[in-house]
C-alpha positions in Angstrom: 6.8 6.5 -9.8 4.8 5.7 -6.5 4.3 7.6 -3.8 7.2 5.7 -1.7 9.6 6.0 -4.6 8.9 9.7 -5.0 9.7 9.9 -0.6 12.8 7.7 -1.1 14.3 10.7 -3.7 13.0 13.0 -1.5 15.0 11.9 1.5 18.1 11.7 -0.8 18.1 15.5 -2.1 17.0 16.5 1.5 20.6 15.1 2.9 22.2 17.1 0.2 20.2 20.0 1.3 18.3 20.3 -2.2 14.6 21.3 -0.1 13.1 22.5 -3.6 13.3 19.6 -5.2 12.5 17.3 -2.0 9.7 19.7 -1.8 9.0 18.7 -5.7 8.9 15.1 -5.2 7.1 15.5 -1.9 4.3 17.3 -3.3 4.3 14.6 -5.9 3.9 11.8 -3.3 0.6 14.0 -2.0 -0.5 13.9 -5.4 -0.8 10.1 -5.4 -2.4 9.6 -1.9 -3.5 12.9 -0.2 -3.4 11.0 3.0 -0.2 10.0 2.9 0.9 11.4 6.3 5.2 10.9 6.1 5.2 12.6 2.8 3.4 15.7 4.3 6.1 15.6 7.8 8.8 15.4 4.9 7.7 18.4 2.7 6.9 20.4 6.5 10.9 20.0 7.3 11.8 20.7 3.5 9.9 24.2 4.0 11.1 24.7 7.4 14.9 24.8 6.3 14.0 26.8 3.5 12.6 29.2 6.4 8.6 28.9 5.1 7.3 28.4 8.8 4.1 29.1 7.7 3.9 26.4 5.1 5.9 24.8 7.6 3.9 24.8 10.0 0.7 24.2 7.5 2.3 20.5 6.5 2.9 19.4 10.1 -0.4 20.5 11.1 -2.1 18.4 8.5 0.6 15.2 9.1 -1.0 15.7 12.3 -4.5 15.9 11.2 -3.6 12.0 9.6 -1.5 10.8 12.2 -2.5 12.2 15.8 1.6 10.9 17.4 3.5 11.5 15.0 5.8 12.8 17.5 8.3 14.7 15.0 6.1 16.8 13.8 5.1 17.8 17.2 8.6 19.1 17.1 8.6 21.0 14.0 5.2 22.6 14.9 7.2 24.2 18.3 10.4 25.3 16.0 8.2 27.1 14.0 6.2 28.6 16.7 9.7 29.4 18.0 10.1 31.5 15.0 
């Protein structure tokens, strides 16, 4: 699979709530392109509703480090400071 096919199954078990395996697939996409900033802001919300803020917090800083407005992940970096 590629990287955006890997994001597209991601984004369907994350509506059903599945952050594990979104998280799986995620991690997948990362494999395949390492600077592939949306998979890392995908996998950041999968671990922060599992309650990981760390790793959280670790995956918006680095969509961050890719992609200096991505504005969502601006967000997620302040709810996990929050907690």
């Amino acid at each position: 699979m590629s990287k955006e096919e890997y994001c597209k199954k991601a984004e369907e078990l994350f509506k059903k709530k599945e952050f594990n395996e979104a998280i799986e697939c995620l991690t997948k996409a990362i494999e395949l392109d390492s600077n592939f900033a949306y998979a890392f802001s995908g996998r950041g919300w999968s671990y922060y509703y599992l309650k990981d803020y760390n790793k959280a917090l670790e995956d918006f800083n680095k969509t961050l480090e890719l992609e200096p407005n991505y504005a969502d992940c601006f967000n997620g970096r302040g709810k996990c400071y929050y907690y």
